[in-house]
Structures are given as structure tokens and as C-alpha cells.
VOGU-3710 file (C-alpha; in Angstrom, 3 decimals, decimal comma):
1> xxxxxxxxxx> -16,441/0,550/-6,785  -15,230/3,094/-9,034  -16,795/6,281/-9,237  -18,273/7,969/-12,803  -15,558/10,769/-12,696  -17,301/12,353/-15,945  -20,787/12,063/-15,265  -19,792/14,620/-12,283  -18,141/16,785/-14,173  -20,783/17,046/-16,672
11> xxxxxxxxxx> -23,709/20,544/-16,190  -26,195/18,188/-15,485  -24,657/17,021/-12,276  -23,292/20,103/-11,162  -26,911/21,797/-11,545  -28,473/18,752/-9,609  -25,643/19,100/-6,785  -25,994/23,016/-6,638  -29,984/22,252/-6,083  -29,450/20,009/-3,225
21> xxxxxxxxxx> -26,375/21,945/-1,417  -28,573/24,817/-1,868  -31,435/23,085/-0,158  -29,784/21,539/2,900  -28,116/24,801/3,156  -31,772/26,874/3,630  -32,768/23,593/5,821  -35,726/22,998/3,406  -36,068/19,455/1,583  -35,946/18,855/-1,984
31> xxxxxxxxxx> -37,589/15,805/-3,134  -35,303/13,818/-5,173  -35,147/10,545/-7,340  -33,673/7,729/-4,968  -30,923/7,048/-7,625  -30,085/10,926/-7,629  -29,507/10,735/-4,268  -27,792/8,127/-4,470  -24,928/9,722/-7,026  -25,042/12,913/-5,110
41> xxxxxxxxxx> -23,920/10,258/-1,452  -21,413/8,828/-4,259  -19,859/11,955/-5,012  -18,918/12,928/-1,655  -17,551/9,894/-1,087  -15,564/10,607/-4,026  -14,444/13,533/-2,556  -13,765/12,285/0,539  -17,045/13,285/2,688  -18,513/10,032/3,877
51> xxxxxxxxxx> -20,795/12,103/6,318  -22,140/14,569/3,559  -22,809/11,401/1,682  -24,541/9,183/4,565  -27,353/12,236/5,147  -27,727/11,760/1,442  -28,452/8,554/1,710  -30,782/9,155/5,159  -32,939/11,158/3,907  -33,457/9,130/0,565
61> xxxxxxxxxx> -34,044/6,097/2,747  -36,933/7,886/4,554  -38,637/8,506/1,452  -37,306/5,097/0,117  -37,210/2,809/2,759  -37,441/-0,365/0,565  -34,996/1,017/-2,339  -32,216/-0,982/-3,521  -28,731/1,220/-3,745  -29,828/3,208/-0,733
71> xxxxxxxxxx> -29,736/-0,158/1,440  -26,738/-1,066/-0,261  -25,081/1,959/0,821  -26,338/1,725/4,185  -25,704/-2,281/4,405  -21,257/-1,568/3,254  -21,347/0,893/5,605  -22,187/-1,337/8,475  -19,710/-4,048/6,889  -17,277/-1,123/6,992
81> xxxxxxxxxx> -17,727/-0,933/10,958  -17,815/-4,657/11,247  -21,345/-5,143/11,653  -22,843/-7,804/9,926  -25,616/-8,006/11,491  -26,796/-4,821/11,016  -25,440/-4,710/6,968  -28,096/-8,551/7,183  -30,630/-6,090/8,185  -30,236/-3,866/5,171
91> xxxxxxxxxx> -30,147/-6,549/2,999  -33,122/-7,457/4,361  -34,986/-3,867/3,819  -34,417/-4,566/0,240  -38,052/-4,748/-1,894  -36,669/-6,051/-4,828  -35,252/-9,532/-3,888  -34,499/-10,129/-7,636  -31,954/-7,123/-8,500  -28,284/-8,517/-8,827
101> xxxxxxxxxx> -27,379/-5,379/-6,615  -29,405/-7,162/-3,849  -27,266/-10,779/-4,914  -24,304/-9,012/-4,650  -25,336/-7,453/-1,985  -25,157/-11,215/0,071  -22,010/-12,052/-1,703  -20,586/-9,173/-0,277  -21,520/-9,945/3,236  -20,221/-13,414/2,800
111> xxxxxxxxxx> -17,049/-11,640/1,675  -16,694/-9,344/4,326  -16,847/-12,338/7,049  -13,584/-14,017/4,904  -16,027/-16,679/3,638  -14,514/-16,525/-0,041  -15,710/-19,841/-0,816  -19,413/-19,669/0,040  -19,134/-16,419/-1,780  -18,279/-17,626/-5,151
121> xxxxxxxxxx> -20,588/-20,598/-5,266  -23,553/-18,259/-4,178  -22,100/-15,832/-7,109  -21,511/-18,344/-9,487  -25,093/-19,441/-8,714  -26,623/-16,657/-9,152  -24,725/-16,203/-12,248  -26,949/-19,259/-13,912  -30,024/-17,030/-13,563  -28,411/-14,295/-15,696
131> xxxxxxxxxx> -29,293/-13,096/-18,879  -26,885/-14,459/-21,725  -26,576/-10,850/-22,854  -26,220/-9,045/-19,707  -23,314/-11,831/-18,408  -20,571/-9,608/-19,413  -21,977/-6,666/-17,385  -21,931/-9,987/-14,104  -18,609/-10,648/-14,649  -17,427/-7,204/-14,575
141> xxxxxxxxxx> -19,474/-6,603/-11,560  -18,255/-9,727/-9,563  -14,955/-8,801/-10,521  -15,578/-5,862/-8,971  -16,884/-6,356/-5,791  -13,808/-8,598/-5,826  -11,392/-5,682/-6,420  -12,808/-3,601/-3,659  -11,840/-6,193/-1,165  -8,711/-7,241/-2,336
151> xxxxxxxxxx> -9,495/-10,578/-3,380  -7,133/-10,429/-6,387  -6,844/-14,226/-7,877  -10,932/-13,942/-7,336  -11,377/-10,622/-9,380  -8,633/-12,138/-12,424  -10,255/-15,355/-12,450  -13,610/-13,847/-13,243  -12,331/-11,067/-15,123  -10,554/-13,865/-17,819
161> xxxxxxxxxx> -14,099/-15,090/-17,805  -15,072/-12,026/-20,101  -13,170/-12,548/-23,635  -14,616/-9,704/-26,115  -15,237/-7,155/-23,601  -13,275/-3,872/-24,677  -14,572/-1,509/-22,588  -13,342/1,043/-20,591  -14,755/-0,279/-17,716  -13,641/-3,853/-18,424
171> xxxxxxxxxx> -10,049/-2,500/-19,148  -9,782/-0,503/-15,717  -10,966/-3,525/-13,737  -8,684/-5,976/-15,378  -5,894/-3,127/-14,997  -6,865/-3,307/-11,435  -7,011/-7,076/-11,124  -3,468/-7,682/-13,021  -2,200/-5,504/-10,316  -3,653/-7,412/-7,567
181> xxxxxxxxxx> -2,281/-10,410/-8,523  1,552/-8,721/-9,305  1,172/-8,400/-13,153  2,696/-5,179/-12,901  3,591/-4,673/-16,383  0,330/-5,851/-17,388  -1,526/-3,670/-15,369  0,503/-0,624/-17,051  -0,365/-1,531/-20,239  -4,349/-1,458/-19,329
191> xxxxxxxxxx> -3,997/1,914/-17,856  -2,043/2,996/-20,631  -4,664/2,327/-23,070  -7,419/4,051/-20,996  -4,909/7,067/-20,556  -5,440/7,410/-24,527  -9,075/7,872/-24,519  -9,095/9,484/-21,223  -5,600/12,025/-21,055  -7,547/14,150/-18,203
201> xxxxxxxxxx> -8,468/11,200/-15,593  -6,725/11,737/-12,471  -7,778/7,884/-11,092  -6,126/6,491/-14,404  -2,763/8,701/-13,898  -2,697/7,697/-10,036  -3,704/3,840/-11,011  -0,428/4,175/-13,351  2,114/5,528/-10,877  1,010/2,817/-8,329
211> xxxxxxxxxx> 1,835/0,076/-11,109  4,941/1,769/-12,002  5,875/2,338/-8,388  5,326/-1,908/-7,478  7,280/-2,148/-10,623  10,247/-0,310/-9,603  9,915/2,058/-12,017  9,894/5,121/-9,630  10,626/7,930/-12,296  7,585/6,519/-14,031
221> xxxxxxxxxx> 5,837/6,545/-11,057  6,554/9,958/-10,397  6,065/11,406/-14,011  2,811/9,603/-13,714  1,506/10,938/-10,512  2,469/14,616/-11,583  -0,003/14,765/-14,307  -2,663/13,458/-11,779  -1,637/16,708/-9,722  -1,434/18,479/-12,697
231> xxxxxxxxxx> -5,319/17,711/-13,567  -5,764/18,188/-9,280  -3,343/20,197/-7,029  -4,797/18,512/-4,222  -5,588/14,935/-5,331  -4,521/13,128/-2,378  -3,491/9,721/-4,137  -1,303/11,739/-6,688  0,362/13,645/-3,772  1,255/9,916/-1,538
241> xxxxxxxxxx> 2,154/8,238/-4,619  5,248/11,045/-5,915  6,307/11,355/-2,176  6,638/7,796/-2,292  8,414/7,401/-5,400  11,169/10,385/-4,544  11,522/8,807/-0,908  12,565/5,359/-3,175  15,357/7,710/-5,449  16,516/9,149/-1,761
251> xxxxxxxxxx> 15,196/12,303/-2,928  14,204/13,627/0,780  13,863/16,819/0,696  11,106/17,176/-2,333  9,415/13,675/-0,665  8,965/15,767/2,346  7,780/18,516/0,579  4,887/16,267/-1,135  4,491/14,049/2,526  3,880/17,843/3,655
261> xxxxxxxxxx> 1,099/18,889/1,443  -0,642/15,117/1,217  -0,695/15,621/5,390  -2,148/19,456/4,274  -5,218/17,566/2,265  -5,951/14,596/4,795  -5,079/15,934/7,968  -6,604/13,152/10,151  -4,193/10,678/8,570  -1,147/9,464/10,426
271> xxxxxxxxxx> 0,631/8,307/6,857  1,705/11,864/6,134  3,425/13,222/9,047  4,989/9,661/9,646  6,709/9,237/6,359  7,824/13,090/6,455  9,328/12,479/9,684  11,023/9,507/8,183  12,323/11,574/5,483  13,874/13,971/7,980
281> xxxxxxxxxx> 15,355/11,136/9,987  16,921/10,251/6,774  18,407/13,760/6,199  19,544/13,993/9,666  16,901/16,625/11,110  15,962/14,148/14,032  15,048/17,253/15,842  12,407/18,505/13,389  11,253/15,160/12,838  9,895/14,404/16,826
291> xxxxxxxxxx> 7,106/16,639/16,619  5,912/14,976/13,226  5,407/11,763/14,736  4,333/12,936/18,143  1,682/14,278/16,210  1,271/10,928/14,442  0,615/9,420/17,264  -2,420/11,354/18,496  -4,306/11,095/14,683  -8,084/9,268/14,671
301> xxxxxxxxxx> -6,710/6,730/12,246  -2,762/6,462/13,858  -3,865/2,701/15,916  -2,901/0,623/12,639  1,244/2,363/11,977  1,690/3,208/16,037  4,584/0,553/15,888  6,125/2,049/12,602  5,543/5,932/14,403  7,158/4,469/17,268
311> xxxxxxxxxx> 9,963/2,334/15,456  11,043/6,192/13,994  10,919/8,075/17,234  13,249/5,690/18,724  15,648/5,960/15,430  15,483/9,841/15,892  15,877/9,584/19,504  18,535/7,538/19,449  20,497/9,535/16,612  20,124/12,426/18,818
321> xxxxxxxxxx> 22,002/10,557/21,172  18,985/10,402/23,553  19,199/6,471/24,264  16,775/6,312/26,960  13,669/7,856/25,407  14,637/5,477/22,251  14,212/2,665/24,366  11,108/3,590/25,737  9,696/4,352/22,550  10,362/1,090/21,187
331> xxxxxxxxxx> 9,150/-0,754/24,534  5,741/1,002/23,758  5,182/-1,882/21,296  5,186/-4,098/23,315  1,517/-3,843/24,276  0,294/-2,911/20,141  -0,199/-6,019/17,684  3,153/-6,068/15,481  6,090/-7,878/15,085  7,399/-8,375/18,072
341> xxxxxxxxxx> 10,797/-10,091/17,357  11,737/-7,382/15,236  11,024/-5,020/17,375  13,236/-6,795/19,978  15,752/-6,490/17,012  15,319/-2,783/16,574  16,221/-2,499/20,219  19,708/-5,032/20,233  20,388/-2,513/17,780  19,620/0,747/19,209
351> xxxxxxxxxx> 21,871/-0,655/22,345  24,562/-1,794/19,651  24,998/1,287/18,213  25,948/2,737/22,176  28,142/-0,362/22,563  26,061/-2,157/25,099  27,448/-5,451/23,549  26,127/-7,928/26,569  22,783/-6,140/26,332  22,242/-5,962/22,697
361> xxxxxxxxxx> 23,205/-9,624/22,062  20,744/-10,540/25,116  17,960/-8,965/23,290  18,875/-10,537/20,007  18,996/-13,949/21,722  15,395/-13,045/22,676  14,147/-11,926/19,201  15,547/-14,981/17,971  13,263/-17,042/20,551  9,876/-14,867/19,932
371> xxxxxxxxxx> 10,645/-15,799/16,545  11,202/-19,354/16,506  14,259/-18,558/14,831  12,986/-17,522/11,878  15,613/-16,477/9,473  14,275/-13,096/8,201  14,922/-12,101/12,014  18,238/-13,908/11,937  19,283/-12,172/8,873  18,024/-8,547/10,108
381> xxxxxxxxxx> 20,561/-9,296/13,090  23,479/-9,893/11,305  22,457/-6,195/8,939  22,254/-4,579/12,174  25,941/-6,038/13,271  26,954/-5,265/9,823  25,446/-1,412/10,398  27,580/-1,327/13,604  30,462/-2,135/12,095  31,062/-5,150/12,877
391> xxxxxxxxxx> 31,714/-6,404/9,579  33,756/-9,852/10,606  31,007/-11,092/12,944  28,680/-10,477/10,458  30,608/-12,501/7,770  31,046/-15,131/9,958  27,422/-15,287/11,353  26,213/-14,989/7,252  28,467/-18,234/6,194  26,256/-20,396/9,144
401> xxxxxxxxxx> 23,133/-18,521/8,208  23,711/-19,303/3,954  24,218/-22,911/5,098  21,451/-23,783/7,460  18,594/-21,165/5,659  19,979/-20,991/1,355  17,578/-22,940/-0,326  15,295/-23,063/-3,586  12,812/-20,986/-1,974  14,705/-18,554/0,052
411> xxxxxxxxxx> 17,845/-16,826/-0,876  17,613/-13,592/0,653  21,606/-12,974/2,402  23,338/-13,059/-1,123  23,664/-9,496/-1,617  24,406/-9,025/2,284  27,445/-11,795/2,120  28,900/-9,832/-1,302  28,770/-6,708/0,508  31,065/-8,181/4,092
421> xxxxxxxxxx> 33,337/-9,738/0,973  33,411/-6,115/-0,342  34,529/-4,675/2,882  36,764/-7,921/4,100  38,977/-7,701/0,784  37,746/-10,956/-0,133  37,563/-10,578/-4,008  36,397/-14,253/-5,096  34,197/-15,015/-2,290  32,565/-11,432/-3,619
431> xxxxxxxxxx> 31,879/-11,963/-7,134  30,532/-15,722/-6,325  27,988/-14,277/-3,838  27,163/-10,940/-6,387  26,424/-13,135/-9,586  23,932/-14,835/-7,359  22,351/-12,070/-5,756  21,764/-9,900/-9,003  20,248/-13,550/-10,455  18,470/-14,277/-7,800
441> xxxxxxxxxx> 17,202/-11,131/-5,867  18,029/-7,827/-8,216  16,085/-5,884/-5,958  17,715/-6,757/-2,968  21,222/-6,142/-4,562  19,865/-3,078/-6,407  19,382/-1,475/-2,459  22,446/-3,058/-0,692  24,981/-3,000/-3,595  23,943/-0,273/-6,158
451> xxxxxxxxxx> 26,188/2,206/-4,940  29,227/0,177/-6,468  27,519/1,068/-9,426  26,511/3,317/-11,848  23,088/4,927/-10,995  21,106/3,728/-14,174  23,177/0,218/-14,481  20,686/-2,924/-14,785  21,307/-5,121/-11,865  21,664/-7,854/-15,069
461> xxxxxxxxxx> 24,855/-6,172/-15,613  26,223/-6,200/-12,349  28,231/-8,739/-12,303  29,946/-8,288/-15,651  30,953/-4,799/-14,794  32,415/-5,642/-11,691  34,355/-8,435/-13,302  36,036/-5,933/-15,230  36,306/-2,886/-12,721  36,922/-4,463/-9,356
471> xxxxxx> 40,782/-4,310/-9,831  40,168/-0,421/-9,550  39,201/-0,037/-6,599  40,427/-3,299/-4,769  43,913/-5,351/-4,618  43,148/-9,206/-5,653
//
């Protein structure tokens, strides 16, 4: 849920965090008010201290044992670890069975176990019981319990519930819910408006950039996300979310920079030093980026992107010319949960690019089998013949593929088949497969085709510019 970033700015929090940090630091106890315990355990989650914040919430629950928010805490943190039964227990703990917390509470659990269904109905309920007056305030809580586990279409559904709301809260959790569900623009426009009342809030500035960012707009994104650093130097969202956006303009060199100094402010997570290594692969500093993602590998929270740390080790291996350790490093996958047919695709590849042409099309037989031949695999075959070079086999492998796999629903190969035409002379065949592509998947062609193009050219235009302009740089 989010946090009250101005109530702990404000003196009167500050003096009642001082007290207690002065307290636990002398090891005597200061008797607080459950629920100022409970902000002080919400803080330092907000600041990224979870264990600050559970002995917050321990010792309010020995001098609270039956108190609402403290069990609440206690309950998501079990759900956190996967432990329902013990989050059932705190639920249980609870004195006052009548407090929506303690409904929500259940909802939650129900939530947590993927039981959407029984979730709403016990929610909507609930919601029966509820005050006529205080139903906006249920919606906007539903909603967000919704948000907070990524049950998008359940948080917008409730959220369109609530007509007259125009709060700030109501506007950040419909921001939040439009971007769940891929209303991008939408979601922009929310934070946009909050951003007027609220110039100085770092959450709003990062909530922005992300929008932006899913929206393509990745100078947005990244004007955004510096005035969250601007506010805080060391806000870790800001920091991901500009690296992010200058690794999508191929800006390396400054995304390292920012994949640097994110990795300097969460240290135990594997995110920073794997996308700065990928940054270096992509200028060519294989060397430098090894020890990055050997260091990935060993981080607490490194088990859920081993097969993307591994994926890179075996591209910087093998651009180091080192083909042996790049095939072990990709074999490591084998035993991790992932995508094992393209991981059998990374390796035809990694032997392609050495010219082990029996080998590499022996492994992409086998991808194709793990996969069931399914034709995102297909297609990443014929990119990584296309990457090799061979740019025939390719075309010829993309005219089968367009015929058996081009349908209403799935037309990803367009841009890929313009881009074999571009190479291969074949002019018609070129701009047939370009109109298409920019119609049909602009950001696809954007990433294979925009270098034919100017840098700031709408992929709308594509095709109309290269009607007029191919003759310059090809013979019809």
C-alpha cells in the first residue's frame, strides 16, 4: 500500500521517530500508541528496512497482542514467505472481528493463495455491510489491496466503481490501475495531475517515468526519473528507471553509470550488476563485464534472473572468443526453471557464430522439439541465422515461417522479412513486408528497421519515406 510520504516528512513524525531511535538505541523501552508504532514499522519499510520495521511491530504486539494493523503487518509478512497458515493465525489474533482491515485482511489471504474469485465475492460481500458514506473509502481500499498484488483488471474494475472521487489518493490508485491494465497514456495523465499539487513527490515522478518508459517514451521516462533523483540522490526506483530508459536510446555508457550507483544503494540485488554488465557487453568491454555478473550470481535475491546472468556470461564469453566457458554457462540452465528452448537457441547460436554448422542446427532441431514448435522459437532461429550472416537461409526459412505462422493474431516476422529484402536487393518484396510491419508491429520495426531511418521519424511514416528514398541507396 502506499506509504504517507508527507506525514513523514512533517516535525511531528520526525520528533516521534527521533524518540524511539533514541530509545532502542539506550536499550530502554518507550511505551508507544500501537498505531505509532505501527507508522514508525511503515516508515522503514519505506525506506527499505523491513527488519527495523518488524521489531517495531514486535514489540507493539507484546503490548498489543490483540491489535488490528500490528497483526496485519505480521499476517503479509507471513504471506510474503508463503505461509498461510501462519498469516490464518494472525488473522486470527485479531480482537476486533468487525474492522474492514481485519476483512481485508481474509481477502488478502484468499488472494495470496491465487483464489481471485473467492476473493471478490467475500469482498464484494463484505462490501454490503458498508456504510453508504464510507463506500468510496472500500473501493479505494479493495482497489488497493488489488494493486499490491498485481491483480490489474481487479483493481480497474473496482476503481470505475468510484465516480466522484477526486482525490489524491483515488487519482494515484487509478494511475496505478490504468497502468496495470496497459492504459499507458492514461496512467500519465493521472500522475500528471498529482505532479501539480505535489511537484516534490519522488513516488509520483518515478510512477511517471515507469508509464512513460511502457509507453515508449524513453526521453520522458528519463526527464521524469531525474527529478525523482533530483528530490533523492539515492532513490533507488528513480536510479533503475533512467538506467533503463538510456539502455533503450543505446546510451551505454551513462546506463552503466546509473546501473552502477542503483547497485551502490541496493547492494543485495542482482538487477544492478546484471544490467551493467549487459551494458558493457553491449559496448564491447566483455572483459569488465565477467566480474559483474559473477558477482550477480552469488547475490541473496540472484535465484529468480540466474538464467538471464547466465544467458550474458555466455554472450561475453563467447565474444571474447572463449567458446567453451560460453557453453558451459549456458548449460547451467539447464537445471534452473526458464525457458528452456530458448536457451537451446542461445546455444545453436553461440556454436553458429564459430561455424559449427552440424552442431548448431542439431541444437536448433532440439529447441524446436522442447518447444513444440512454437513459432516465437522458430522465428528467434531464423534472427540468429540472420545475425550470422546468413541472410539467404534466413529469407528462405521466413517465406515458410510467414505462411504456416502469419495470421490475425500473430504477425511478428514482418519487420524481420523487410530487413533479408533490404539486404537481398529485393526492393518490392521490401516495401510490401515494411508497410505491414510499421502497421502492424511499429515497435518491432522501430528496433529492427529504425536505423534506415531518421532517429525521431514516426514508424507511421516509414513507409512513405522509404517510398521516396529507397532509390538512394538501392538499384530497383
Amino acid at each position: 500500500m502506499p506509504f504517507d510520504e508527507e506525514y513523514f516528512a512533517s516535525d511531528e513524525f520526525q520528533e516521534l521517530l527521533n524518540s524511539y531511535e533514541t530509545s532502542e538505541a539506550s536499550g530502554d523501552t518507550m511505551f508507544l500508541d500501537a498505531d505509532d508504532l505501527v507508522d514508525i514499522a511503515d516508515y522503514y519499510n519505506m525506506q527499505g528496512s523491513p527488519e527495523h520495521a518488524l521489531t517495531a511491530v514486535k514489540q507493539g504486539l507484546e503490548l498489543y497482542p490483540d491489535h488490528v494493523l500490528l497483526n496485519v503487518f505480521m499476517a503479509r509478512r507471513a504471506l510474503e514467505e508463503e505461509d498461510v497458515e501462519q498469516a490464518e493465525q494472525y488473522a486470527d489474533n485479531i480482537g476486533d472481528k468487525d474492522a474492514p482491515d481485519y476483512h481485508y485482511l481474509r481477502a488478502e489471504i484468499l488472494i495470496a493463495q491465487n483464489r481471485i474469485d473467492e476473493a471478490d465475492r467475500y469482498l464484494r460481500d463484505y462490501g454490503m455491510t458498508v456504510e453508504a458514506d464510507e463506500y468510496g473509502d472500500f473501493v479505494k481500499d479493495v482497489a488497493n489491496l488489488y494493486v499490491d498484488y498485481d491483480v490489474s483488471d481487479k483493481a480497474y474494475e473496482w476503481m470505475l466503481r468510484s465516480t466522484s472521487d477526486n482525490s489524491d489518493d483515488f487519482k494515484e490508485l487509478m494511475g496505478r490501475a490504468l497502468f496495470g491494465v496497459g492504459k499507458y497514456k492514461d496512467s500519465q495523465r493521472m500522475f500528471n495531475e498529482l505532479l501539480d499539487n505535489h511537484p516534490f513527490s519522488k513516488q509520483y515522478w518515478t510512477a511517471l517515468a515507469t508509464a512513460q518508459y511502457m509507453d515508449e517514451d524513453y526521453n520522458g521516462s528519463i526527464t521524469s526519473s531525474e527529478y525523482a533523483i533530483a528530490i533523492d540522490p539515492n532513490d533507488p526506483d528513480g536510479l533503475l528507471t533512467k538506467a533503463n530508459g538510456l539502455m533503450k536510446l543505446g546510451n551505454y555508457e551513462q546506463a552503466a553509470e546509473y546501473f552502477h550507483r542503483y547497485s551502490q544503494t541496493c547492494p543485495d540485488d542482482a538487477m544492478g550488476p546484471l544490467h551493467e554488465a549487459a551494458c558493457m557487453v553491449n559496448m564491447g568491454k566483455n572483459a569488465e563485464a565477467v566480474p559483474l555478473l559473477e558477482k550477480a550470481v552469488g547475490l541473496p535475491n540472484s535465484n529468480d534472473v540466474l538464467p538471464q546472468i547466465y544467458q550474458e556470461l555466455a554472450f561475453a564469453y563467447n565474444a571474447m572468443g572463449e567458446l567453451d566457458r560460453a557453453l558451459e554457462a549456458i548449460d547451467k540452465t539447464k537445471k534452473l526453471e526458464c525457458d528452456h528452448a530458448e536457451m537451446l537457441v542461445i546455444r545453436g547460436h553461440l556454436l553458429l557464430t564459430h561455424g559449427l554448422i552440424d552442431e548448431a542446427e542439431d541444437t536448433f532441431r532440439k529447441a524446436m522439439k522442447e518447444s513444440h514448435a512454437n513459432p516465437h522459437i522458430i522465428l528467434r532461429i531464423i534472427i540468429s541465422l540472420y545475425d550470422n550472416r546468413y541472410v539467404k537461409a534466413a529469407y528462405m526459412m521466413l517465406k515458410k515461417f510467414m505462411t504456416d505462422f502469419i495470421g490475425d493474431t500473430f504477425y511478428a516476422g514482418y519487420a524481420y522479412m523487410a530487413l533479408c529484402c533490404w539486404d537481398l536487393n529485393y526492393n518490392r518484396e521490401f516495401l510490401d513486408n515494411l508497410e505491414k510491419a510499421a502497421r502492424l508491429d511499429p515497435s518491432e520495426t522501430r528496433i529492427v528497421l529504425g536505423f534506415l531511418f531518421p532517429e525521431d521519424m514516426p514508424v507511421s511514416e516509414y513507409y512513405h519515406f522509404m517510398t521516396e528514398h529507397i532509390n538512394d541507396n538501392k538499384q530497383a
